[in-house]
C-alpha positions as CSV (number, residue, x, y, z in Angstrom):
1,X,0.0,0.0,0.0
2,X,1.4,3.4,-1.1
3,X,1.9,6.1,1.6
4,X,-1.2,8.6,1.5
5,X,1.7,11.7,0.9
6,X,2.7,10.1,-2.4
7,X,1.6,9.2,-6.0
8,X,2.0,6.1,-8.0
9,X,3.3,6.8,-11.8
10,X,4.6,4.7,-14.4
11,X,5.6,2.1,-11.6
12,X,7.6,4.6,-9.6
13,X,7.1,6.2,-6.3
14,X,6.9,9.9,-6.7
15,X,6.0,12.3,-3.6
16,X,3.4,14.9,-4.4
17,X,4.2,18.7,-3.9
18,X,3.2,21.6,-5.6
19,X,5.3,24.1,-7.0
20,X,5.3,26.3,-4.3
21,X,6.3,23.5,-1.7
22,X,10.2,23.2,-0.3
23,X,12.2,20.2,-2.2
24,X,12.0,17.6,-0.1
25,X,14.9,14.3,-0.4
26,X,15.0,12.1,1.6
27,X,16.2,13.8,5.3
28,X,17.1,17.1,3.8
29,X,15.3,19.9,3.0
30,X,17.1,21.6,-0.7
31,X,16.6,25.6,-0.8
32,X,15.8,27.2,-4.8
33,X,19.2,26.8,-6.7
34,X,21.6,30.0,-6.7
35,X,21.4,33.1,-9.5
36,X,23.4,31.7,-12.8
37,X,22.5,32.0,-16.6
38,X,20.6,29.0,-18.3
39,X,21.9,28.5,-21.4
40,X,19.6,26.7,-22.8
41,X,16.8,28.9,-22.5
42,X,14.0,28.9,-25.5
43,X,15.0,30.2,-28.5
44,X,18.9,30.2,-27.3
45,X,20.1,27.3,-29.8
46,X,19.4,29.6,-32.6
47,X,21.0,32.8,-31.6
48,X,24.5,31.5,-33.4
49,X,27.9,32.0,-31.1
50,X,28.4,34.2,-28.8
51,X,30.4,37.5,-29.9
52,X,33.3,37.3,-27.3
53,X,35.2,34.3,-26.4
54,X,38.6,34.4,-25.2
55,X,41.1,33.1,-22.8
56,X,43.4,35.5,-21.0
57,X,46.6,33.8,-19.8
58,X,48.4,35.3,-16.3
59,X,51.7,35.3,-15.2
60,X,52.3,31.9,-13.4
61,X,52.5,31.7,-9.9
62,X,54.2,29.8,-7.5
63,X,51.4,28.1,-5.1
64,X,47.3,28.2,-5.8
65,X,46.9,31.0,-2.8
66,X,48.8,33.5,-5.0
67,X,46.5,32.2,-8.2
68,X,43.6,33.0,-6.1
69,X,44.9,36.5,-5.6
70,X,45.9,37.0,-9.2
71,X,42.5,36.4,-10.4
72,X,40.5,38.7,-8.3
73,X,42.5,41.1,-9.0
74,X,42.5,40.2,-13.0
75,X,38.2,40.1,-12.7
76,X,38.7,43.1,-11.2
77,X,40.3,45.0,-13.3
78,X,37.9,43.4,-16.2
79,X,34.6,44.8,-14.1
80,X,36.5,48.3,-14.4
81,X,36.1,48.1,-18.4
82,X,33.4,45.8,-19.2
83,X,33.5,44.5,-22.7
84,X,31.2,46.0,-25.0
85,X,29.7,42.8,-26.4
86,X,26.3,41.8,-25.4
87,X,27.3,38.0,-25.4
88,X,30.4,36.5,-24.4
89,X,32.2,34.2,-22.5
90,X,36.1,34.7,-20.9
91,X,38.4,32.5,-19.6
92,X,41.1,33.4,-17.0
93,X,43.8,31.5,-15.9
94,X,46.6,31.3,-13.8
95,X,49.5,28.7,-14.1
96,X,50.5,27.3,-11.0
97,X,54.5,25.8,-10.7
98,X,53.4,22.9,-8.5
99,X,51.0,19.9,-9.4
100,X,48.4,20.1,-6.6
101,X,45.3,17.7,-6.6
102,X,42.3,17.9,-8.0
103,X,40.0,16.3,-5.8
104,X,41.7,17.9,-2.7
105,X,41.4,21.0,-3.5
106,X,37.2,20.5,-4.7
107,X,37.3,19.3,-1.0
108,X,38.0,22.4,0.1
109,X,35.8,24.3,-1.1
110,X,32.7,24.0,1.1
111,X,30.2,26.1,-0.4
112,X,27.4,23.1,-0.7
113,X,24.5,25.2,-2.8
114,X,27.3,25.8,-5.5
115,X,27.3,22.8,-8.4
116,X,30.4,21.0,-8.3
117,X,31.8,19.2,-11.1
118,X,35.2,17.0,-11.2
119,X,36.1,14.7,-14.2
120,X,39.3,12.4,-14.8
121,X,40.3,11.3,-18.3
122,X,40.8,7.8,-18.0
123,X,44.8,6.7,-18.9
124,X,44.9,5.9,-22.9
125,X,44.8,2.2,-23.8
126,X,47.4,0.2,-25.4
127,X,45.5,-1.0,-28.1
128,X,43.6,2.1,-29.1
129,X,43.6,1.8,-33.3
130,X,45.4,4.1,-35.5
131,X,43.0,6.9,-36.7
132,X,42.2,7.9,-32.8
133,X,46.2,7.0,-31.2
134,X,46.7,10.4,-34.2
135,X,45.3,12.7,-31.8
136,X,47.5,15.5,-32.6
137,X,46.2,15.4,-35.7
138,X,43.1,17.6,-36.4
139,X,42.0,16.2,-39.3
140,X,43.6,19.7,-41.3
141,X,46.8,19.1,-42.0
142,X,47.9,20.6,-38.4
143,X,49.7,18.1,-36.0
144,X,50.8,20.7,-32.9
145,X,49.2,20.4,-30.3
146,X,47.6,23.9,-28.7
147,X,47.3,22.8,-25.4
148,X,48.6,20.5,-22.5
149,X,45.3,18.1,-21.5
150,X,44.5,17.9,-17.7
151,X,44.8,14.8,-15.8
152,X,41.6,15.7,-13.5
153,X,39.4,18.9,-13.8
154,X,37.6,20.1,-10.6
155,X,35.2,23.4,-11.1
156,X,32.4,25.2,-8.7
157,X,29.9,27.3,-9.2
158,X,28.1,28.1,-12.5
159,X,29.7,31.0,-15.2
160,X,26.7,29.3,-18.2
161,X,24.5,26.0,-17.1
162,X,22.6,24.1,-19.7
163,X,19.4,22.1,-18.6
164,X,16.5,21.2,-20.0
165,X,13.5,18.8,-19.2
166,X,12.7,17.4,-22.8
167,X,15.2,14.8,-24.3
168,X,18.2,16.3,-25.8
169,X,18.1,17.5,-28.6
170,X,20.1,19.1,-31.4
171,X,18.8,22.5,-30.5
172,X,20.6,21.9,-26.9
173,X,23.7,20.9,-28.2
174,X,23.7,24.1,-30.4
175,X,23.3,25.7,-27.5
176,X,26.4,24.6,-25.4
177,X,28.4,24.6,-28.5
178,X,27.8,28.7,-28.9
179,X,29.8,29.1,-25.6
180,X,32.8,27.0,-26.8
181,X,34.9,27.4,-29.3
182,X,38.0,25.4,-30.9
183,X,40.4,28.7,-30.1
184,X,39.4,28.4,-26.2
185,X,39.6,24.6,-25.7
186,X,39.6,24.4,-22.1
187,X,36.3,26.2,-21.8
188,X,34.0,23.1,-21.2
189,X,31.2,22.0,-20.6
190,X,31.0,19.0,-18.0
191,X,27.6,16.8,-17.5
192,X,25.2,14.3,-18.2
193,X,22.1,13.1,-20.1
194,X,19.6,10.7,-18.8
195,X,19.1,7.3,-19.4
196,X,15.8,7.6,-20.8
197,X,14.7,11.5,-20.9
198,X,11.1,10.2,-22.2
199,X,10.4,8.4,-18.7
200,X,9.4,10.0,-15.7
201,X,12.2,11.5,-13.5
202,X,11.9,10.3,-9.6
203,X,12.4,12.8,-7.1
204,X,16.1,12.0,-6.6
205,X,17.0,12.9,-10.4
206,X,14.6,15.8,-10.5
207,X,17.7,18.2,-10.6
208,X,19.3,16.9,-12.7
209,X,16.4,17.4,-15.4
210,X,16.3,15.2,-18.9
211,X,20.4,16.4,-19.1
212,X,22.6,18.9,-16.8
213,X,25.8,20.7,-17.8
214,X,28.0,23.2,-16.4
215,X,30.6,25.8,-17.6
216,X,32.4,26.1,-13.9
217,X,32.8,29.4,-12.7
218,X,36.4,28.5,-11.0
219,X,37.8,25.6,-12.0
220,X,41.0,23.4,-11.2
221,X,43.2,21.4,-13.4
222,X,45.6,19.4,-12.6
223,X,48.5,18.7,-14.6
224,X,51.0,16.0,-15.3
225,X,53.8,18.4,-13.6
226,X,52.1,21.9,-12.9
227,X,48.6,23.0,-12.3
228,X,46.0,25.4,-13.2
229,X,43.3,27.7,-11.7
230,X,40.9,29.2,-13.9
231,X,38.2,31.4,-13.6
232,X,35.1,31.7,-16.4
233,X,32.7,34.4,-16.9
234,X,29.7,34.2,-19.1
235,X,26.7,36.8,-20.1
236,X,24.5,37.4,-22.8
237,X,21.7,40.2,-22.4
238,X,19.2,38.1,-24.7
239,X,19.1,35.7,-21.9
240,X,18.7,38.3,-18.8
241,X,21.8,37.4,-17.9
242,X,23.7,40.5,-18.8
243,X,28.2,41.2,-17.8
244,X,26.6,43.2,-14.2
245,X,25.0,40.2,-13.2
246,X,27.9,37.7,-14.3
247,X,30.7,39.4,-12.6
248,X,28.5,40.4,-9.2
249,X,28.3,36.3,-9.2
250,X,31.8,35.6,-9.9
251,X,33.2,38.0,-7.6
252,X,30.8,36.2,-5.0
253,X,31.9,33.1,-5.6
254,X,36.0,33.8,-5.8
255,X,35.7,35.5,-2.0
256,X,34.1,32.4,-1.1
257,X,37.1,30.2,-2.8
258,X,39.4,28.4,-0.2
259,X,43.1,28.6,-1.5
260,X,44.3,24.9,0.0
261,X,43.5,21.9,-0.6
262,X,42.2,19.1,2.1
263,X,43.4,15.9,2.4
264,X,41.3,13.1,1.7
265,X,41.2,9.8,2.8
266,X,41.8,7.2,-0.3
267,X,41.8,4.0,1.3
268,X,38.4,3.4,3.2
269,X,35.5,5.6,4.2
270,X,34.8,5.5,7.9
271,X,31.4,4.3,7.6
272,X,30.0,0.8,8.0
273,X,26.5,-0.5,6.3
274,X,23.5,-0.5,8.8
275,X,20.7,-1.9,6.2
276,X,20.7,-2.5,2.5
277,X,17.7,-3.4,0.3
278,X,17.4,-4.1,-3.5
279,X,15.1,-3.0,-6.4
280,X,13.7,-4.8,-7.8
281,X,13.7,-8.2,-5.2
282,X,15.7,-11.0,-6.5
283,X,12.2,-12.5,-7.1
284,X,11.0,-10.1,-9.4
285,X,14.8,-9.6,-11.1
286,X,14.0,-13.5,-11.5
287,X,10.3,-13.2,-13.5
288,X,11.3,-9.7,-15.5
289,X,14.6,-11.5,-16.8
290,X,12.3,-14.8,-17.4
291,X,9.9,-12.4,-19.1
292,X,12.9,-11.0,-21.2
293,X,14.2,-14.8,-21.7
294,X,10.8,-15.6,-23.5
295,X,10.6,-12.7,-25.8
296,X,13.9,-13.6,-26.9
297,X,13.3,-16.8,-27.5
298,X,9.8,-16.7,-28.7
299,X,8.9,-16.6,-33.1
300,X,8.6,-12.9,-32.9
301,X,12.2,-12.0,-32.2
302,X,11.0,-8.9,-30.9
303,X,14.1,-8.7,-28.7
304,X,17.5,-9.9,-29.3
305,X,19.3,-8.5,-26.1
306,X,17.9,-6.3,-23.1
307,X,19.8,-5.2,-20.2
308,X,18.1,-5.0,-16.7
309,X,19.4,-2.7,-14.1
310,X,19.5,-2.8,-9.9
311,X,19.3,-0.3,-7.6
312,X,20.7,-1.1,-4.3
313,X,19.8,1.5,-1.3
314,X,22.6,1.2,1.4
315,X,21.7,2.8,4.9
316,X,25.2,3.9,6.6
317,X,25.8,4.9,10.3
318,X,27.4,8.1,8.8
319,X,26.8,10.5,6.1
320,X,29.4,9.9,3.1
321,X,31.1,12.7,1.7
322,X,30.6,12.3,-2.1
323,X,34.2,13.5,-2.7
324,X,36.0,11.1,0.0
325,X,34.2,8.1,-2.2
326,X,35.5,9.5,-5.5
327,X,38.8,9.5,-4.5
328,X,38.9,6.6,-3.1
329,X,37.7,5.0,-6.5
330,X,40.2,6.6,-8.1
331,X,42.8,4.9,-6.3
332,X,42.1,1.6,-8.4
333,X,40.7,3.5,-11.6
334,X,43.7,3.9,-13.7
335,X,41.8,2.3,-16.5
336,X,38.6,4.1,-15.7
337,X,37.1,7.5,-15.9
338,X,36.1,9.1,-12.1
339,X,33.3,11.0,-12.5
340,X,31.2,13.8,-9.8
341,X,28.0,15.8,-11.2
342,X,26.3,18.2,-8.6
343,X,24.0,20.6,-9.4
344,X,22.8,23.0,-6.3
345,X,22.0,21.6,-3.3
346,X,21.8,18.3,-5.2
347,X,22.1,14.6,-4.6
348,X,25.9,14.0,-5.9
349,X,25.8,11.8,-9.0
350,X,29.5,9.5,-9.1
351,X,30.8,6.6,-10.4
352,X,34.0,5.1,-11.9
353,X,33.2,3.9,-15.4
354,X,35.3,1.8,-17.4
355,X,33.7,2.5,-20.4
356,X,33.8,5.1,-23.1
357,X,31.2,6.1,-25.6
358,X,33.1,8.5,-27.5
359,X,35.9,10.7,-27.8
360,X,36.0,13.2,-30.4
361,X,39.1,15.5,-31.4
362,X,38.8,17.5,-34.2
363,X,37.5,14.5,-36.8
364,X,39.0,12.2,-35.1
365,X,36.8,9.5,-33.4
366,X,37.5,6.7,-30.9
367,X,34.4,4.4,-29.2
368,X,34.8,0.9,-27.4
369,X,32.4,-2.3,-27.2
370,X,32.5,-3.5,-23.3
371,X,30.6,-6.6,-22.6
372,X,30.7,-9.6,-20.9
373,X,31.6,-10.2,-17.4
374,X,34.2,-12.3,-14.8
375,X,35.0,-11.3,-11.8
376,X,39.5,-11.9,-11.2
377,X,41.4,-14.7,-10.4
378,X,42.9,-14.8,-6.8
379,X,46.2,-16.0,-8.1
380,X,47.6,-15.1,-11.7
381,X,46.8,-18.8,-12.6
382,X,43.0,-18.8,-11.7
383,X,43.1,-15.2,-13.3
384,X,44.0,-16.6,-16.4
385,X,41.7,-19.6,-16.2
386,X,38.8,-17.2,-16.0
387,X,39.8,-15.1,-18.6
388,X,39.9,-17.8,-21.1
389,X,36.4,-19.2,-19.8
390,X,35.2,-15.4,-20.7
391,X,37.1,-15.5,-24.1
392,X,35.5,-18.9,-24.5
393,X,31.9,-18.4,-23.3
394,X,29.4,-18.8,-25.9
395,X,26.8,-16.8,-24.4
396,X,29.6,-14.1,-22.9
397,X,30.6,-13.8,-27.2
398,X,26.7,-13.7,-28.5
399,X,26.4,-10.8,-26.0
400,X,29.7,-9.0,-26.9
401,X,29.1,-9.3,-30.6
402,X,26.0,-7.5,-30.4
403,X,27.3,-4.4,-28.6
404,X,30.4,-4.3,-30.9
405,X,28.5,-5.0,-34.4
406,X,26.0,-2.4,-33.4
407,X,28.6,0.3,-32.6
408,X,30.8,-0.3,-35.7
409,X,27.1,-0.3,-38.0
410,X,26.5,3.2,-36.6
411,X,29.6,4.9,-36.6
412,X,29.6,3.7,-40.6
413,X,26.5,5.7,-41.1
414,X,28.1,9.0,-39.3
415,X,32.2,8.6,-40.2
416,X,34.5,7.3,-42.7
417,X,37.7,5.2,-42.4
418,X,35.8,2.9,-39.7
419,X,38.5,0.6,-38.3
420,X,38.0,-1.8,-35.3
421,X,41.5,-2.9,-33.5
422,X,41.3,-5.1,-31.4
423,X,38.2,-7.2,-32.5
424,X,38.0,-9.4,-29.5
425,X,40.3,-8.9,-26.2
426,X,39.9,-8.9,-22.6
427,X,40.0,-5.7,-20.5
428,X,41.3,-6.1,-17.2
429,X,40.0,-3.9,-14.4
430,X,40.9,-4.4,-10.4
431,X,38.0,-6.8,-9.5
432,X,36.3,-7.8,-12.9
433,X,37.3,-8.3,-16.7
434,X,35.2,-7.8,-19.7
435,X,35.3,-8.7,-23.8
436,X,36.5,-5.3,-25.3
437,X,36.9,-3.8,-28.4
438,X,38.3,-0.9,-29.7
439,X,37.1,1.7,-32.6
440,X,38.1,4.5,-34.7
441,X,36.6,6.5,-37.3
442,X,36.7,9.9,-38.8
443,X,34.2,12.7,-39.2
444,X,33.4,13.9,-41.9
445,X,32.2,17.2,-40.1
446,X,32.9,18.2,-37.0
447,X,28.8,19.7,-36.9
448,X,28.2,15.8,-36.8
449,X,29.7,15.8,-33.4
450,X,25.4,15.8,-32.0
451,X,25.1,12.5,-34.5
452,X,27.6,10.6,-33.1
453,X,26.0,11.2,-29.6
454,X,22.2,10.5,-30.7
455,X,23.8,7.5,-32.8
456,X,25.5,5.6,-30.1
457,X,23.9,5.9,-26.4
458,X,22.1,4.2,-25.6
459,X,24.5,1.5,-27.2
460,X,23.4,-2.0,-26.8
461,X,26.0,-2.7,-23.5
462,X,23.4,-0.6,-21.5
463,X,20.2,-1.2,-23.4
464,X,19.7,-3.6,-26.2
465,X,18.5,-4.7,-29.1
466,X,17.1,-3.3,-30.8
467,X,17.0,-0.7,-29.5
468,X,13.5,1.0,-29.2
469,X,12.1,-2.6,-28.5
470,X,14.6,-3.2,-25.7
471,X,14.1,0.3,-24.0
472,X,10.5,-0.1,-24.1
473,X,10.4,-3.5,-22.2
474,X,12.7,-1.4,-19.5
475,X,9.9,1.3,-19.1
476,X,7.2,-2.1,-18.7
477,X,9.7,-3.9,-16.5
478,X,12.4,-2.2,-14.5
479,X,10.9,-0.3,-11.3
480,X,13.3,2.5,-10.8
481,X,14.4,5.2,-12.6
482,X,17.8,5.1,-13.8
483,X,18.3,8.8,-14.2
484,X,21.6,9.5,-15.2
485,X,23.0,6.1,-14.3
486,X,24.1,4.3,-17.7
487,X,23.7,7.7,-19.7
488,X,26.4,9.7,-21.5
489,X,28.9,11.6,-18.6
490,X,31.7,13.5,-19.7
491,X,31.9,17.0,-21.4
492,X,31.5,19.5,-24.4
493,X,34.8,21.1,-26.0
494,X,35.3,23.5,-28.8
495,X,37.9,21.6,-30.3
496,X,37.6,18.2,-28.5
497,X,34.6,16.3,-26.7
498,X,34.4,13.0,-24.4
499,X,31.9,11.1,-22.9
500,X,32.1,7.5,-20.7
501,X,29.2,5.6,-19.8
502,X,27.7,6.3,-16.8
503,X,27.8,2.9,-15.4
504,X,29.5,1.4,-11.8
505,X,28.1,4.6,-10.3
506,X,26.2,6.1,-7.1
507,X,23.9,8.6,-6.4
508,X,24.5,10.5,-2.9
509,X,22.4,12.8,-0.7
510,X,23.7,14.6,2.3
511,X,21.6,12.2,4.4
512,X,22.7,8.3,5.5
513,X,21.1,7.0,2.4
514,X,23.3,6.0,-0.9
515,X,21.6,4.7,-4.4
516,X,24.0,2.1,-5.7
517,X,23.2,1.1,-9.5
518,X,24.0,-2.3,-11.1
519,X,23.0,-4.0,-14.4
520,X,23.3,-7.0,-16.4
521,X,23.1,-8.1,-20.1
522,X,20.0,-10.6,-21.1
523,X,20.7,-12.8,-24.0
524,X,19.7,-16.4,-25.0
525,X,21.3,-18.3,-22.7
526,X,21.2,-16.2,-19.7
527,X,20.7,-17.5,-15.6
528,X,18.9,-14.9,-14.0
529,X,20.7,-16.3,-10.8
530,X,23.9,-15.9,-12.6
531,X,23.7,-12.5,-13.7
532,X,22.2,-11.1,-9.7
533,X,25.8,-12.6,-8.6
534,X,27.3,-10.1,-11.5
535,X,25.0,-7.0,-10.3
536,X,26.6,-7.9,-6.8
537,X,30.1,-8.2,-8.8
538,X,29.7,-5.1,-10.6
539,X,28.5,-3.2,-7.2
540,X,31.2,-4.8,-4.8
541,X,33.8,-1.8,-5.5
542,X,31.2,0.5,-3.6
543,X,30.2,-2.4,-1.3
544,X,34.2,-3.0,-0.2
545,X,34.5,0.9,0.4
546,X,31.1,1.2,2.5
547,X,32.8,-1.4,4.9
548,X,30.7,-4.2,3.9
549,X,29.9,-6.7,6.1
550,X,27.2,-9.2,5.5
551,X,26.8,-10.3,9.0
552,X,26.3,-6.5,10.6
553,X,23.8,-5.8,8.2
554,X,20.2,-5.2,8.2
555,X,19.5,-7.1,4.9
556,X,15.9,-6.6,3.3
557,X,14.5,-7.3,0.3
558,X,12.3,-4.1,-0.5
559,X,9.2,-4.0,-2.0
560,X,8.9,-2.2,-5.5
561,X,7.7,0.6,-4.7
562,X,10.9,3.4,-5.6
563,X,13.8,4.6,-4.6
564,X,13.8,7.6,-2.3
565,X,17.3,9.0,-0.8
């Protein structure tokens, strides 16, 4: 029986509230988001680029407290003459002679109703084919590189953000890409799209909208040897958003800017699990994969693959800081992207995805097939052993060849020169391996940049096939809302673009309450029993770091009815 203060819709449990009513989630009470420029706003994704954009380069300085200085003073002296443009958007940075950490130095910055942001490249693959490995290469004859790319990127606040509550579309990507430009490429734009923008958003993912980005006001980026602290300012007077407004909110924001950095704990979070309950039940994960099983199976062919999802709700004796859990992912992430989205006063959306969906520079193209799952071998021999049995697996290669054929057909329809290097190999992450293959391709205009996006997520690893068929059977039978989790995370460049999945990821409120998301491919041949031991698999890197202990916990099976932080 649903609670009398809530609504049933499209089998998810939404709380009802009117407009004028407080956010409620979960414990916490979330005030209206902070002043900042919507970029997005109707009309916007026609108004062509914006008049101004520049980056404005400082004398370096030896440690981040003098950066701070230098750029107060700097957006200072810009306030005393304002550019004349009505549109615009400027980028000012200081080099800093030490590498300092990313993820510290966010830490330190305790303003909670700003967004945060923080994105690590993963560390380029071995086997990456030809066409993307020329990434100094921009597709014009021109191989010098313009810029030195950041190992981790940290930003607060909000200089331009970009949301919308319909799917998005081309119109929106228009719209972020009239802020950026190929001559600034470090002004970015870092976010995420939802899963499935047509289905109804839960109150947990109701910030976040159908897709959420953010051009940070003061960002971070860290360096192989050096660092960097940037500030960004953005205005355009069509949007009521004119250079008063912009620089009142910058200036607010850099006096609120801590110049150190915090340490952070990267080998456990002192937390232990109290309770932990799944969605759906193992019962009903049982029936929906049966369900899926049967379709597949049946004359129609309707479906050929489907992946189901979990969401696991873990109830800790402590709040966890959202940053603490991020870098302690990244500790055993060198082949992974670490990712945080936050908009204000916002559930913190983070994972640690091995996969990438894209990578665009210039015309150049990479994008990956990951499928298949074992978890690693205790010794190097049993690792071995159950990489071959992977290699080996019937059902683990009808899955994988799906994803990978699927991705190579629709990067043929956008690209030329196509090329797929390795066909079939084994990715090897700290606790699990997966079938991987790599792909390259070239553009053959960097406008098709939107295409290559629409074309690929959701790619057949996190959905199915076919596609529209295997989504649809997701609305009918999966009993959460994904919201961002398996959706395209990453950022917009002028010059460059990259996105991961958003897979082996968490969603985190400021109460005791942490969404842990899960999912698994269904093909002929599946065990639904099988595949819940690889949602616990794919979920034990956040289990291990929560100071899981089976015997201490509260274990319940919930009942369907949502997912409330």
């Amino acid at each position: 029986m649903a609670p009398s203060s809530s609504l049933y819709s499209s089998g998810r449990l939404l709380p009802s509230r009117t407009a004028s009513t407080p956010k409620l989630v979960g414990r916490w009470l979330r005030p209206t988001c902070s002043l900042a420029m919507n970029g997005c706003a109707a009309g916007a994704g026609d108004r062509g680029v914006v008049s101004l954009q520049e980056t404005r380069v400082l004398p370096a300085a030896s440690a981040p407290q003098e950066a701070v200085g230098q750029l107060r003073a700097a957006v200072a002296a810009l306030n005393a003459e304002p550019p004349a443009s009505s549109c615009g958007i400027i980028r000012i940075e200081v080099p800093i002679r030490q590498r300092g950490d990313a993820i510290e130095w966010l830490h330190a910055q305790r303003q909670s109703s700003l967004p945060r942001c923080f994105f690590s490249a993963r560390a380029p693959l071995s086997d990456t084919p030809a066409i993307a490995a020329a990434v100094t290469n921009n597709g014009n004859g021109c191989h010098k590189e313009q810029w030195e790319q950041p190992v981790s990127v940290a930003g607060v606040g909000s200089a331009v953000f970009f949301r919308g509550t319909d799917p998005f579309s081309l119109r929106d990507w228009r719209a972020i890409k009239r802020f950026l430009s190929r001559d600034c490429p470090l002004i970015r734009a870092y976010g995420a799209i939802r899963f499935d923008a047509t289905s109804d958003a839960s109150v947990e993912w109701e910030d976040y909208g159908a897709f959420y980005f953010v051009v940070p006001q003061v960002e971070f980026n860290e360096l192989e040897e050096s660092s960097v602290l940037a500030t960004t300012i953005a205005w355009d007077d069509s949007l009521s958003w004119t250079w008063r407004s912009a620089v009142e909110e910058l200036q607010s924001t850099l006096h609120k800017i801590s110049p150190s950095s915090v340490k952070v704990n990267r080998s456990t979070i002192q937390t232990a699990i109290i309770n932990l309950n799944h969605v759906p039940t193992k019962a009903s994960w049982d029936l929906a994969v049966t369900k899926a099983l049967q379709m597949i199976k049946g004359r129609q062919k309707d479906l050929v693959k489907v992946v189901l999802a979990r969401c696991s709700r873990y109830i800790t004796d402590t709040c966890i800081d959202p940053l603490e859990l991020l870098a302690c992912l990244k500790v055993e992430g060198q082949n992974a992207y670490q990712f945080c989205i936050q908009p204000p006063d916002a559930p913190a959306f983070v994972g640690n995805s091995p996969e990438q969906l894209f990578h665009r520079k210039y015309l150049n193209i990479s994008s990956e097939a990951l499928a298949g799952t074992r978890a690693r071998g205790k010794t190097r021999a049993d690792d071995f052993e159950i990489g071959q049995d992977l290699l080996l697996s019937i059902k683990e290669d009808t899955e994988f060849t799906i994803v990978r054929d699927s991705i190579k057909k629709k990067l043929e329809m956008i690209c030329d020169e196509v090329v797929v290097n390795p066909s079939k190999a084994l990715r090897k992450l700290p606790r699990v391996q997966h079938l991987s293959a790599q792909l390259a391709a070239r553009l053959r205009n960097e406008n098709d940049e939107f295409d290559i996006l629409n074309a690929l997520h959701p790619s057949p690893a996190v959905c199915g096939l076919p596609t529209e068929e295997a989504r649809q059977f997701i609305r009918d039978y999966e009993i959460f809302d994904r919201g961002m989790y398996a959706g395209p995370v990453g950022w917009f460049g002028g010059a460059e673009s990259e996105f991961a999945v958003g897979i082996r990821s968490a969603l985190l409120g400021k109460g005791h309450s942490t969404l842990v998301y899960a999912g698994a491919g269904i093909v002929e041949g599946t065990n639904p029993s099988f595949e819940w031991d690889e949602l616990d698999l794919k979920a034990s890197q956040f289990a291990k770091l929560l100071q899981y202990q089976e015997q201490h916990i509260c274990y319940q099976e919930a009942r369907n009815m949502g997912t409330l932080i």
